[in-house]
MMTF fields as JSON, N, C-alpha, C and O atoms, coordinates in Angstrom:
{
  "mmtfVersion": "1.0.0",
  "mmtfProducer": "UNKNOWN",
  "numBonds": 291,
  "numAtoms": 292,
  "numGroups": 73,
  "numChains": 1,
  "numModels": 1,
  "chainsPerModel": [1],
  "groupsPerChain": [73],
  "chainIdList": ["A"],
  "bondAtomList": [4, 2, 8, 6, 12, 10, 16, 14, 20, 18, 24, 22, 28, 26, 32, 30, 36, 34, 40, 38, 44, 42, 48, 46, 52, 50, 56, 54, 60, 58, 64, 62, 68, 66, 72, 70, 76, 74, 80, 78, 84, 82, 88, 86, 92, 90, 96, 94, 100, 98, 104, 102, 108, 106, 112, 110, 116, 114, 120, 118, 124, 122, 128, 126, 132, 130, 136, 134, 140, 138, 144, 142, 148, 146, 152, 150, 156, 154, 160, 158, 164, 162, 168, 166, 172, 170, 176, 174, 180, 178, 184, 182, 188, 186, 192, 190, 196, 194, 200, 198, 204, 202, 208, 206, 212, 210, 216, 214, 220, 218, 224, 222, 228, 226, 232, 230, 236, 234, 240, 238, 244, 242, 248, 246, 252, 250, 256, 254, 260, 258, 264, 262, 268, 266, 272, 270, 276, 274, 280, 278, 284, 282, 288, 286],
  "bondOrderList": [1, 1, 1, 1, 1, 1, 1, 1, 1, 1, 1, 1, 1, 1, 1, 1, 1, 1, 1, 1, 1, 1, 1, 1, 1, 1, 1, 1, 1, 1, 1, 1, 1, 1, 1, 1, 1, 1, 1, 1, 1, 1, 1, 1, 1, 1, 1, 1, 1, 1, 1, 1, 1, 1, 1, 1, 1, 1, 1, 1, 1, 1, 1, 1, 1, 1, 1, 1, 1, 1, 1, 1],
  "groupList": [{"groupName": "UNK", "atomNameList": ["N", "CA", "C", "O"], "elementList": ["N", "C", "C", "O"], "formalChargeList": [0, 0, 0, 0], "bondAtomList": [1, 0, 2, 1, 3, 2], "bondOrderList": [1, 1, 2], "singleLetterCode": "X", "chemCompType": "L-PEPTIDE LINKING"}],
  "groupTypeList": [0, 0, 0, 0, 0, 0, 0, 0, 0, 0, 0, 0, 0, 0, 0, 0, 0, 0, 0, 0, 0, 0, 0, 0, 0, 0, 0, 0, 0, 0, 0, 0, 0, 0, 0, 0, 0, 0, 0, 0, 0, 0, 0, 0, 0, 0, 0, 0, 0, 0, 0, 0, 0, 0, 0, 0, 0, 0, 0, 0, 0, 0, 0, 0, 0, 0, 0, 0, 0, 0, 0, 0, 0],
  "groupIdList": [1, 2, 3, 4, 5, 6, 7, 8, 9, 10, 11, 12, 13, 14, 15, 16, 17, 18, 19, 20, 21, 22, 23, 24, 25, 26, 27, 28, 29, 30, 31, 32, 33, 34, 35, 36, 37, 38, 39, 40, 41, 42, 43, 44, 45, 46, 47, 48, 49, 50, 51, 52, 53, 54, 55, 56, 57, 58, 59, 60, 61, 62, 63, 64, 65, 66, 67, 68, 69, 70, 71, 72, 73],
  "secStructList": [7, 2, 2, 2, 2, 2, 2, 2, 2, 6, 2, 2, 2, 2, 1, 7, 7, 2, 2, 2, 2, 2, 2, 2, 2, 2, 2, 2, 2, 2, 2, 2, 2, 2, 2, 6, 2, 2, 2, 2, 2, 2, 2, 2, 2, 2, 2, 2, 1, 2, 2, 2, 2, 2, 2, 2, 2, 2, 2, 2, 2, 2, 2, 2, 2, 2, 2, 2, 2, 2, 2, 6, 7],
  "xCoordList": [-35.983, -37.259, -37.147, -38.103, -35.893, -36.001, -35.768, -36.536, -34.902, -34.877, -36.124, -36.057, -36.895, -38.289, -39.201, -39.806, -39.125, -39.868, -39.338, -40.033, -38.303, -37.793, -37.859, -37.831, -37.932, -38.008, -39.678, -40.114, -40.38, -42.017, -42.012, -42.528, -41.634, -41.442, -41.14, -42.001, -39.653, -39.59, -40.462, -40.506, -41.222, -41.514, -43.118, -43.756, -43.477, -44.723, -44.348, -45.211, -43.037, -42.684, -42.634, -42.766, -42.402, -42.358, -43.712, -43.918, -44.627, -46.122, -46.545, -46.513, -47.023, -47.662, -48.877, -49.217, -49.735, -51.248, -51.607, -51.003, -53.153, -54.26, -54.496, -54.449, -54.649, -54.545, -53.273, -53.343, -52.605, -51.155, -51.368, -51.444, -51.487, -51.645, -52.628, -52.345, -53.89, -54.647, -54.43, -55.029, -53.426, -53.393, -52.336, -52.623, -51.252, -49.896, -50.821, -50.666, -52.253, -52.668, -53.414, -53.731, -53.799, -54.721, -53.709, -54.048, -52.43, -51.112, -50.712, -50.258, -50.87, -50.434, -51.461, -51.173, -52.516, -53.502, -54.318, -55.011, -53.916, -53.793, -52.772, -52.948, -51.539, -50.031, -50.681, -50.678, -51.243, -51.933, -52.675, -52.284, -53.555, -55.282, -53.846, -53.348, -53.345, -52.439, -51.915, -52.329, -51.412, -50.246, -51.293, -50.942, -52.108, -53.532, -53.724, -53.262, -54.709, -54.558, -53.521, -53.432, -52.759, -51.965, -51.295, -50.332, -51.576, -51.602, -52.51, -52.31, -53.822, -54.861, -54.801, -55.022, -54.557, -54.256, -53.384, -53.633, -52.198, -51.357, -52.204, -52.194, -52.802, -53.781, -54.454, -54.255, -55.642, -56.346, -55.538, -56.067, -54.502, -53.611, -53.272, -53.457, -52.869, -52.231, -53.313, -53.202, -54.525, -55.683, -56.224, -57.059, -56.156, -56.638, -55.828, -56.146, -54.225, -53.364, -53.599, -52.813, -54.139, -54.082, -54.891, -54.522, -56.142, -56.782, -56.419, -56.974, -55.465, -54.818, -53.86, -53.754, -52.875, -51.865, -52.795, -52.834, -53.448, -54.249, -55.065, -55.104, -55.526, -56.015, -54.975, -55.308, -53.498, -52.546, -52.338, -52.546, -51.98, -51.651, -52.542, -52.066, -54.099, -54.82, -54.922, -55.268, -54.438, -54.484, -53.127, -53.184, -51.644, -50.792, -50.278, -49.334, -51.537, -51.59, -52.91, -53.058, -53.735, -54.399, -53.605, -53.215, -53.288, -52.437, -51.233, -51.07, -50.756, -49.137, -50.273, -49.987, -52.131, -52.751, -52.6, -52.19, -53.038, -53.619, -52.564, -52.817, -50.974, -50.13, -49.694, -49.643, -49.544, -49.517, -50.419, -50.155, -51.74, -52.89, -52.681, -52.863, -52.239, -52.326, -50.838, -50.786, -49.658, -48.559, -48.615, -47.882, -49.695, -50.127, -50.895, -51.196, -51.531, -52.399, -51.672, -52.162],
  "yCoordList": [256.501, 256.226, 254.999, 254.24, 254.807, 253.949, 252.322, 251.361, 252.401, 251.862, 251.021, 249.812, 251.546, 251.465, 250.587, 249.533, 251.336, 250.509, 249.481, 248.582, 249.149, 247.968, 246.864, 245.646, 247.35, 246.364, 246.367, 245.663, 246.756, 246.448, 245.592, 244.568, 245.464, 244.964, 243.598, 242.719, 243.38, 242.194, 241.496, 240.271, 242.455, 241.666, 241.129, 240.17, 241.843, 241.241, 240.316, 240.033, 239.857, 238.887, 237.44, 236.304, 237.896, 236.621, 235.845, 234.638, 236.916, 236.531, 236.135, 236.81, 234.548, 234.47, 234.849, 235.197, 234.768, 235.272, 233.763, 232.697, 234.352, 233.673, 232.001, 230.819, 232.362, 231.331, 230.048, 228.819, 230.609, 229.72, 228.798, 227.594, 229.346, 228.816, 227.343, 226.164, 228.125, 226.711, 225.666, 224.593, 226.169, 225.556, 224.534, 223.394, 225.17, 223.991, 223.074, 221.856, 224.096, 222.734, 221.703, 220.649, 222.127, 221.384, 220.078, 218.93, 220.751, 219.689, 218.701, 217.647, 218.996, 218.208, 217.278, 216.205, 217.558, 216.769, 215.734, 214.784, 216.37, 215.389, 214.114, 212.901, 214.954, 213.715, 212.61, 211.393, 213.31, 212.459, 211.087, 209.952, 211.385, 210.84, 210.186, 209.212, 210.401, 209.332, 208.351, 207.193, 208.554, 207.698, 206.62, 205.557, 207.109, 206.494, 205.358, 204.221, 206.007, 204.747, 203.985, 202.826, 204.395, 203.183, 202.501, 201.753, 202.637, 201.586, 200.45, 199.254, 201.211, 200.47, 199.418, 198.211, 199.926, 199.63, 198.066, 196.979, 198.571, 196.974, 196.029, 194.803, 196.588, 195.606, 194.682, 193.484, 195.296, 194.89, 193.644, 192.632, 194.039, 193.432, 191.649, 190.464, 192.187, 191.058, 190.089, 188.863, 190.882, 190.076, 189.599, 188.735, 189.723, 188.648, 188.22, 187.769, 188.466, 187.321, 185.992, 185.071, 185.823, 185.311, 183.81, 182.65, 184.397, 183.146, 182.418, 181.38, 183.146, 182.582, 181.529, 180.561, 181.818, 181.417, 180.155, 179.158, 180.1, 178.894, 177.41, 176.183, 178.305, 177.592, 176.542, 175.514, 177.327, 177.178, 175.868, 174.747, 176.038, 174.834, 173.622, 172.504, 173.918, 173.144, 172.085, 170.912, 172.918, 172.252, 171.139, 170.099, 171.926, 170.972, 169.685, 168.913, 169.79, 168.784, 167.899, 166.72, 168.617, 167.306, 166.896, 165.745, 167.294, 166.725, 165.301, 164.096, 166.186, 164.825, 163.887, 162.726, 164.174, 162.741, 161.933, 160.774, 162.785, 161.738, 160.803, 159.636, 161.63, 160.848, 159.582, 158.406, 159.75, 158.891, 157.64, 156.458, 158.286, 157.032, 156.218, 155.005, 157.126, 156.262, 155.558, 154.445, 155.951, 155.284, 153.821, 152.894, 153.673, 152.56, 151.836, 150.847, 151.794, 150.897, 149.838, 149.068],
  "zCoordList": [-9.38, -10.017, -10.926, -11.081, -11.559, -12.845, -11.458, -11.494, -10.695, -9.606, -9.063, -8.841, -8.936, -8.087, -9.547, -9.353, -11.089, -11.776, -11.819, -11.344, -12.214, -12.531, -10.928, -11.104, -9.643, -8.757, -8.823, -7.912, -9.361, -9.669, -10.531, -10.082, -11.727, -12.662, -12.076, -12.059, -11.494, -11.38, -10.268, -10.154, -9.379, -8.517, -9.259, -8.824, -10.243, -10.977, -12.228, -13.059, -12.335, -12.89, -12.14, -12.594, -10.871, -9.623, -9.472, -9.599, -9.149, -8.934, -10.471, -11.5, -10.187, -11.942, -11.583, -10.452, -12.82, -13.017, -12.486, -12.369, -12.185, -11.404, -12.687, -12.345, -13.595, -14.454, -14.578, -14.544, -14.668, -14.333, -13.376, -13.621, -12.135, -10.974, -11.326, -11.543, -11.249, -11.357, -12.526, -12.61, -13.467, -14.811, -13.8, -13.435, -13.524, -12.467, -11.691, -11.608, -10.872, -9.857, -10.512, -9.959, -12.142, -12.474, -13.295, -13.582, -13.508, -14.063, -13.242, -13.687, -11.709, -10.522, -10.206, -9.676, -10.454, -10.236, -10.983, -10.618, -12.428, -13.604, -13.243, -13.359, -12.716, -12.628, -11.589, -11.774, -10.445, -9.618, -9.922, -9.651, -10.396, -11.094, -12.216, -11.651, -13.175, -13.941, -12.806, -12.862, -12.213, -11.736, -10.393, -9.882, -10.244, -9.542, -10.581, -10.488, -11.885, -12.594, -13.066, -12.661, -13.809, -14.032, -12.464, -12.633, -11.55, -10.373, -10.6, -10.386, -11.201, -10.913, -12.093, -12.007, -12.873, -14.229, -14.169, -14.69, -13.223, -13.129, -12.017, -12.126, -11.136, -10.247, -10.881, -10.676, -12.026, -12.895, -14.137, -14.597, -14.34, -15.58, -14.546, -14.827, -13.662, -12.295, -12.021, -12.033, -11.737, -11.507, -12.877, -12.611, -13.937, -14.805, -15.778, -16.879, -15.086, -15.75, -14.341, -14.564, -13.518, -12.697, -12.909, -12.728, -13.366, -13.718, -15.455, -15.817, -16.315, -17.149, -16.951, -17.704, -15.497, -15.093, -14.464, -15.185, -13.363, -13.169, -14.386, -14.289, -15.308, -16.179, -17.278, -17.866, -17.27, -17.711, -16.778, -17.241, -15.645, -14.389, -14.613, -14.814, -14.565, -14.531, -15.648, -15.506, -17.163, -18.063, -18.441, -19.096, -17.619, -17.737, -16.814, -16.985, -15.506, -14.761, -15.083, -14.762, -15.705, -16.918, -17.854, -17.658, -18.618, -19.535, -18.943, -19.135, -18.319, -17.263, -17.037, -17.329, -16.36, -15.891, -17.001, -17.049, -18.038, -19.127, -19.853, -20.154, -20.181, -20.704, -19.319, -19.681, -18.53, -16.993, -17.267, -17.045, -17.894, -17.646, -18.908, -19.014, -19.925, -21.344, -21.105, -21.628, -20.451, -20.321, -19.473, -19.819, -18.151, -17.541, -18.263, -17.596, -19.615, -20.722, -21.186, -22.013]
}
C-alpha cells in the first residue's frame, strides 16, 4: 500500500499542472518573438548606419575635390 502511494505521488510529481505548461510555452515563445527582434533590430541598426557610411564617403571625396582644386590655384 505505502508502495502504490508513493508511486502516485511520484508519478503526479512528473506531470506538471496545466499552468506551468503554458507558462514554459508562453517562455518559449517570448524567447522566440526576442530573438526575432533583435534580428530585426540589427537589420534596422545596418540599414541606417548605411546611409551615414555613404554621406561620410561623399563628404570625404568632396573634401580631397576641393583641397585638389585649391592645390591647382
Amino acid at each position: 500500500m505505502q508502495g502504490q502511494a508513493q508511486s502516485l505521488i511520484g508519478g503526479m510529481k512528473k506531470e506538471k499542472p496545466l499552468h506551468c505548461k503554458q507558462t514554459e510555452q508562453e517562455a518559449r515563445i517570448l524567447a522566440e518573438n526576442t530573438s526575432e527582434l533583435r534580428h530585426q533590430l540589427r537589420l534596422r541598426q545596418s540599414n541606417l548606419w548605411e546611409p551615414v557610411e555613404e554621406a561620410a564617403r561623399n563628404y570625404t571625396l568632396a573634401m580631397q575635390r576641393h583641397l585638389y582644386d585649391v592645390s591647382d590655384k
